[in-house]
C-alpha positions as a printed Julia matrix, in Angstrom:
88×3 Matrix{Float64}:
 -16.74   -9.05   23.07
 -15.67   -5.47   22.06
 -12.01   -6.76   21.86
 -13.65   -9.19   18.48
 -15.52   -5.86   17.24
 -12.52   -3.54   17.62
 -10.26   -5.45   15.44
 -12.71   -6.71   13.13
 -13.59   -3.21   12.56
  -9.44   -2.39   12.43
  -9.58   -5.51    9.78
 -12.26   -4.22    7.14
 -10.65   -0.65    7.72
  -7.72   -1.81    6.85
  -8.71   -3.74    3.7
 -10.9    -0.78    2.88
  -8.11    1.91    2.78
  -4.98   -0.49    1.39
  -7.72   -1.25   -1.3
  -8.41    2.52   -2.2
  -5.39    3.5    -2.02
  -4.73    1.4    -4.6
  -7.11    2.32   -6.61
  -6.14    5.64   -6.35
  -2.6     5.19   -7.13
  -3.94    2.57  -10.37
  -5.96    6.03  -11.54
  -3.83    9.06  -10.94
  -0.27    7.8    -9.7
   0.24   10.34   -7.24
   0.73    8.19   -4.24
   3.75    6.67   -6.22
   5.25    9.95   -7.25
   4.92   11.2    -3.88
   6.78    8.17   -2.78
   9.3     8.41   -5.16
  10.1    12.5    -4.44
  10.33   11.55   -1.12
  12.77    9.18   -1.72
  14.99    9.93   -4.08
  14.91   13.81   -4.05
  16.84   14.99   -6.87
  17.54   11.67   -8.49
  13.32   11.14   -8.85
  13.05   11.15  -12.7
  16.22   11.73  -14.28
  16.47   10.17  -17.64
  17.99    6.69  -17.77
  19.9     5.84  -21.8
  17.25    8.47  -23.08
  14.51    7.19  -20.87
  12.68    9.17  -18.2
  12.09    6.61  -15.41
  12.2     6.64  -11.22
  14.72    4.2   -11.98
  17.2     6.09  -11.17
  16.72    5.59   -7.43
  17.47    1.6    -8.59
  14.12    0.18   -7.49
  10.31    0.65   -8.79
   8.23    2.85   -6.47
   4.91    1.8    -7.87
   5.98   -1.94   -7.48
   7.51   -1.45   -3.39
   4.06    0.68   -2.77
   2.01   -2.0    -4.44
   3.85   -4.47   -1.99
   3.5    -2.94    1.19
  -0.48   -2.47    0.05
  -0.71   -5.98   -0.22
   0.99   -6.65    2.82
  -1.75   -4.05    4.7
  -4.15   -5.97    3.24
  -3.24   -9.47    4.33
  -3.13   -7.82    8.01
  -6.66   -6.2     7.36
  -7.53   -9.88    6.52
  -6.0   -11.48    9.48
  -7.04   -9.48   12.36
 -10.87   -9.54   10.22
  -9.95  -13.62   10.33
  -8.96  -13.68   13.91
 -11.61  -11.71   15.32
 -14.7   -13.93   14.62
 -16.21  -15.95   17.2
 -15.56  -19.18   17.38
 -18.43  -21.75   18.11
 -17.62  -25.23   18.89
């Protein structure tokens, strides 16, 4: 019984935070610039044929952390999914 309640509760916690941090990133960006300075270090922002961009790292950081927040939240979902009781 508490084995169904611990990861249902790991589930919607799960969702919860890969959804706000999502959010957060959507408003302010600083989860992705973080990302990105960790990273790429010196490279983070260097200007790309008279662009600034992270590009210069040759990937998207705000697309990868998008990803991997979608990937938390399909886990969130599953163990949520998993965890109900059956009744037959």
């Amino acid at each position: 019984m508490t084995d169904h309640i611990n990861k249902k509760l790991f589930g919607i916690l799960t969702m919860v935070a890969s959804f706000l941090m999502w959010l957060i990133d959507r408003i302010t960006h600083a989860i992705s610039d973080m990302l990105g300075k960790i990273i790429c270090g010196d490279q983070y922002m260097l200007p790309v044929n008279g662009k600034i961009s992270d590009r210069t790292c040759g990937f998207d950081t705000d697309m990868h952390l998008s990803f991997s927040l979608v990937i938390v939240f399909l886990l969130g979902a599953a163990l949520y999914r998993t965890s109900r009781k059956e009744t037959i």
